[in-house]
C-alpha positions as CSV (number, residue, x, y, z in Angstrom):
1,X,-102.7,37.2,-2.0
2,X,-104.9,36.7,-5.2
3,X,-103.8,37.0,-8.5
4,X,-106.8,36.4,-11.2
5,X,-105.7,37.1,-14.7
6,X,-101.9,37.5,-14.3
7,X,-99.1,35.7,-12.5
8,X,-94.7,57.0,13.8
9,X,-94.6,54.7,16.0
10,X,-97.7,55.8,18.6
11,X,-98.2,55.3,22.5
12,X,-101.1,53.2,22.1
13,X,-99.7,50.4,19.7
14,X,-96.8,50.2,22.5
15,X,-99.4,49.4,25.2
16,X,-101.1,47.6,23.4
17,X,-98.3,45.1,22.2
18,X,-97.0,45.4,25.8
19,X,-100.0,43.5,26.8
20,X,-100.8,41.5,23.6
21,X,-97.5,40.1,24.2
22,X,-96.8,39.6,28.0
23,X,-98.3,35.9,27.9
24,X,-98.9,35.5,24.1
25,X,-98.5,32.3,23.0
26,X,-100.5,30.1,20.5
27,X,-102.8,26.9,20.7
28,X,-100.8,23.6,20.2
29,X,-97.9,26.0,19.2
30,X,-95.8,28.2,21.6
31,X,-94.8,31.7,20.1
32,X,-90.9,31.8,21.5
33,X,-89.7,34.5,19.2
34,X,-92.6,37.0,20.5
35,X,-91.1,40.5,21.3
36,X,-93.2,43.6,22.6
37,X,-90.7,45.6,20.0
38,X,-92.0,43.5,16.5
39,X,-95.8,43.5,18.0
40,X,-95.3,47.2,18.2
41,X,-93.7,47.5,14.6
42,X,-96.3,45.2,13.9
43,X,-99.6,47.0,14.6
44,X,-97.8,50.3,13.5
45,X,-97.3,48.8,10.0
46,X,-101.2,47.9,10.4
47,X,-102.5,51.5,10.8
48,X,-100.4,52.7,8.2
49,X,-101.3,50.0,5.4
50,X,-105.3,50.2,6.1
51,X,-104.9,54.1,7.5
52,X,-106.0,53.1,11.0
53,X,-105.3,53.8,14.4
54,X,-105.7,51.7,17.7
55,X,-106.4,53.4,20.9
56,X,-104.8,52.6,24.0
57,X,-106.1,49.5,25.4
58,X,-108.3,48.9,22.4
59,X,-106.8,45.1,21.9
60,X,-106.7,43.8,25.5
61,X,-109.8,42.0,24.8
62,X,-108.2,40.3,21.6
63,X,-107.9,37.2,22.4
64,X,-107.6,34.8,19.6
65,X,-105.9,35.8,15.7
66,X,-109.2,35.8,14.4
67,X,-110.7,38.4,16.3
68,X,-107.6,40.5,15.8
69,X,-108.3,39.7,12.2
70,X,-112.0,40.8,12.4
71,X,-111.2,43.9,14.6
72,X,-108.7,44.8,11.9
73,X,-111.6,44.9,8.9
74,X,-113.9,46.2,11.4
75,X,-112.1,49.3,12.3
76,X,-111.7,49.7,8.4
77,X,-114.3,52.1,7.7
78,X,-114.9,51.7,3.4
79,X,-117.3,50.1,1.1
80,X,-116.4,46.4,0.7
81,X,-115.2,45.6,-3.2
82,X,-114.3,41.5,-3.9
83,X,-111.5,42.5,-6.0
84,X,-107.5,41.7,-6.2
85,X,-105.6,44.3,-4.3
86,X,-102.4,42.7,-5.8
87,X,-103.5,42.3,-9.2
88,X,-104.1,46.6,-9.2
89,X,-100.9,46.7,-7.4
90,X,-99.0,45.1,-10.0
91,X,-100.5,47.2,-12.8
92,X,-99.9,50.3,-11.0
93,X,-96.2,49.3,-10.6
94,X,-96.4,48.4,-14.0
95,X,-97.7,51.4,-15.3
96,X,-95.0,53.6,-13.3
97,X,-92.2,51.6,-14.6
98,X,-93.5,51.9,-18.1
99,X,-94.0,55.6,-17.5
100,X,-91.0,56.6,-15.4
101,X,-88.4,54.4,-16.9
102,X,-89.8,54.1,-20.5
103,X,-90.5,50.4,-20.8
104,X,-92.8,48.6,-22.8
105,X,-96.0,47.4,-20.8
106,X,-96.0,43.9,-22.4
107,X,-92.5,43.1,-21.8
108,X,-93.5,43.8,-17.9
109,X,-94.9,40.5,-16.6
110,X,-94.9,39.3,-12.8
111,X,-92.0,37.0,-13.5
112,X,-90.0,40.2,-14.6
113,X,-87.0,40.5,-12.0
114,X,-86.5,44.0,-11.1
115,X,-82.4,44.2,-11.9
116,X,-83.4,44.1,-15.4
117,X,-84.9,47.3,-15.3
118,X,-83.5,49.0,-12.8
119,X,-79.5,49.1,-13.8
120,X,-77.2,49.0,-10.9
121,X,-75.1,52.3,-11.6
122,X,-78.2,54.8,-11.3
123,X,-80.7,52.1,-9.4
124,X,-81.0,54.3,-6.4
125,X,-82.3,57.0,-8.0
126,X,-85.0,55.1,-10.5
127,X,-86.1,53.8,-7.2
128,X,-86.8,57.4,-5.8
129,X,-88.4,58.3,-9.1
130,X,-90.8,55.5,-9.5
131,X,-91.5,55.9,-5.7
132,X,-92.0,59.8,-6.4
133,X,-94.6,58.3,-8.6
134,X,-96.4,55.8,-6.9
135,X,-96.4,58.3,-3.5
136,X,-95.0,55.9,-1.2
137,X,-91.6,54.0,-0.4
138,X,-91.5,50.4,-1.7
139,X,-88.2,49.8,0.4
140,X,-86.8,47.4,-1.8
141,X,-83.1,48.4,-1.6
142,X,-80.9,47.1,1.1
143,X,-76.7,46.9,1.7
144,X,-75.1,43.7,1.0
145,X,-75.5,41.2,4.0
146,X,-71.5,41.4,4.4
147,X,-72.0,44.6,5.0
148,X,-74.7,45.0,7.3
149,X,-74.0,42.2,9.5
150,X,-70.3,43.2,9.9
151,X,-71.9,46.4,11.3
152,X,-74.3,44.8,13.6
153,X,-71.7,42.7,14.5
154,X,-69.4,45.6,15.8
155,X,-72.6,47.5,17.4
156,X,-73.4,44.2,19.7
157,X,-69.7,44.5,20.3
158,X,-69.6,48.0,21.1
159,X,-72.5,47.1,23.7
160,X,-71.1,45.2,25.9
161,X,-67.8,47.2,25.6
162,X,-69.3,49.6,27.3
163,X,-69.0,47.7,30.3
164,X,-65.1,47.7,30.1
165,X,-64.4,51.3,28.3
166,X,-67.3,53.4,27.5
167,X,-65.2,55.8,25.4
168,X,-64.4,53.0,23.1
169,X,-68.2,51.8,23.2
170,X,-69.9,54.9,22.8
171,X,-66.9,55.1,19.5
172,X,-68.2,51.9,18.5
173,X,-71.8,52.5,18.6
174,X,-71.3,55.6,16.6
175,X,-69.5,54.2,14.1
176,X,-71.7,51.6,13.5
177,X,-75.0,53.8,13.8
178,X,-73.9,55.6,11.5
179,X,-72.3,53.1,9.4
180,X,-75.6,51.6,9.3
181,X,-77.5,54.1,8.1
182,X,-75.2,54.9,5.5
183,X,-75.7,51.4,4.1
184,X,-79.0,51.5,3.9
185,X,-79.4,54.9,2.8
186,X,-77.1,53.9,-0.1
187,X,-77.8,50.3,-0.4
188,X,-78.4,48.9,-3.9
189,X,-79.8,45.1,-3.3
190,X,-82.7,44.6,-4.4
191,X,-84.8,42.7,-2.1
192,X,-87.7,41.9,-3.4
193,X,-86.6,40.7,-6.5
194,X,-89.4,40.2,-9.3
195,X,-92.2,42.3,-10.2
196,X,-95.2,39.9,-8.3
197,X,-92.8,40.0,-5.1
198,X,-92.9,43.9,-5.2
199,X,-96.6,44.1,-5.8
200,X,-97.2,41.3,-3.0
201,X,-95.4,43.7,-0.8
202,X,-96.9,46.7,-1.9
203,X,-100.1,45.6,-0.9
204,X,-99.2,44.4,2.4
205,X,-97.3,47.6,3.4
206,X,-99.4,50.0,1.8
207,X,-102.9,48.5,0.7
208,X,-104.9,51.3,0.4
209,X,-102.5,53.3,-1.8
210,X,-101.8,50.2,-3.8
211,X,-106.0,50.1,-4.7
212,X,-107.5,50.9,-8.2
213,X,-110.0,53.1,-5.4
214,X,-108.4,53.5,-2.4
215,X,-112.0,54.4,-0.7
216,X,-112.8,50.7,-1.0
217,X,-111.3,47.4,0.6
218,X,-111.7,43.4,0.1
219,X,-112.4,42.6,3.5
220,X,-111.4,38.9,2.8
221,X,-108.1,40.1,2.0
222,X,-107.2,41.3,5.3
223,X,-106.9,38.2,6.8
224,X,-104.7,36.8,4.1
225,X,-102.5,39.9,4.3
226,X,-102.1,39.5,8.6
227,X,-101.2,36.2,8.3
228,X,-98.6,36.8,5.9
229,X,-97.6,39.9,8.1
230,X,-97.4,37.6,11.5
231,X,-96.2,34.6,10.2
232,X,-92.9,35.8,8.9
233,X,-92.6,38.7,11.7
234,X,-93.0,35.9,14.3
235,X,-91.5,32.8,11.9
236,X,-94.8,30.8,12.2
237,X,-95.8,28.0,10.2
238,X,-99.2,29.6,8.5
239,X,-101.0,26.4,9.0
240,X,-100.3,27.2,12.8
241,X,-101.6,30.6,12.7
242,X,-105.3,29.7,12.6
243,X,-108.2,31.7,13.8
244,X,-108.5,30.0,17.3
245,X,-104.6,30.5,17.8
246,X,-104.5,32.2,20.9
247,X,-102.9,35.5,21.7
248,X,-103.3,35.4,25.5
């Protein structure tokens, strides 16, 4: 990410990360964690941050990151602009905090941690309001890690009861489903934590909208933004993740 003056899931991203992944693996560096599941959540996140959408079959012929890199900006279809996506990120979040929760624009800096202005008691709905004014979710809000994984916990243990007493395991997974959603629906962790992590993320999840113009791109950028997106879905080392890393 740069920073210059201031600190639906479809059908064809299924098939496609069927076959991305089936022998994926990278040079010098095998990719053990690879599952057809996160490629799919992967590519989906992709169309919806640059507002594009891979046919079926369209990356069979991907072979290495960097072409997946370059068939990403290709299919990208606006006027190239060499300017910071996250700076204009973090101004815009900026500017909605300042106007939806009446704080001062110079006391809003990237190092600002996001508990200080969003107060626990009503955090949940300040979130909605500033994402009412941004139009689109930052999903930074999440239940306490006690809580979630004591709920995963009883729906991997509701699995496999299902092999003994389905009653009890179709109870289980019920009550943790919906357990689970509860949490996150009212979860009030804020993950992210400080303003520059927000905008980082804000312009990896929703780049065009995060733009001063949203008809224009930094094609450079991309590349920084998919190997940030692939390194932490896949837990890569980054200096692994070149362009010759091989996909198949």
């Amino acid at each position: 990410m740069c920073w210059q003056t201031v600190e639906q899931q479809s059908i064809p991203a299924l098939a496609i990360a069927s076959a991305v992944t089936r022998n994926a693996k990278m040079t010098d560096y095998l990719l053990n964690n690879t599952d057809p599941e996160d490629m799919e959540d992967f590519l989906v996140k992709v169309e919806k941050s640059f507002d594009i959408k891979f046919a079926h079959a369209e990356l069979l012929n991907v072979t290495t990151f960097g072409e997946l890199c370059d068939h990403v900006s290709n299919k990208i279809k606006l006027e190239n602009s060499e300017d910071c996506t996250t700076q204009q990120a973090f101004y815009k979040l900026r500017q909605s905090i300042s106007t939806v929760l009446s704080f001062n624009l110079n006391d809003l800096t990237t190092k600002t941690l996001i508990v200080q202005i969003l107060p626990r008691p009503n955090r949940i709905s300040k979130v909605k309001e500033l994402e009412k004014h941004l139009e689109f979710k930052l999903g930074i809000l999440r239940p306490k890690h006690l809580i979630s994984g004591s709920l995963i916990f009883v729906l991997l243990a509701s699995i496999i009861g299902l092999f003994f007493n389905w009653k009890i395991g179709i109870s289980g997974l019920s009550i943790s489903l919906i357990g689970l959603w509860l949490a996150y629906k009212f979860g009030k962790e804020v993950d992210p934590t400080t303003l520059r992590q927000i905008a980082e993320k804000m312009t990896r999840e929703n780049y065009l909208k995060s733009r001063r113009n949203s008809k224009t791109f930094n094609k450079r950028e991309v590349e920084i933004i998919l190997t940030d997106w692939f390194s932490d879905l896949f837990d890569l080392e980054k200096s692994k993740l070149t362009r010759d890393a091989k996909l198949v």
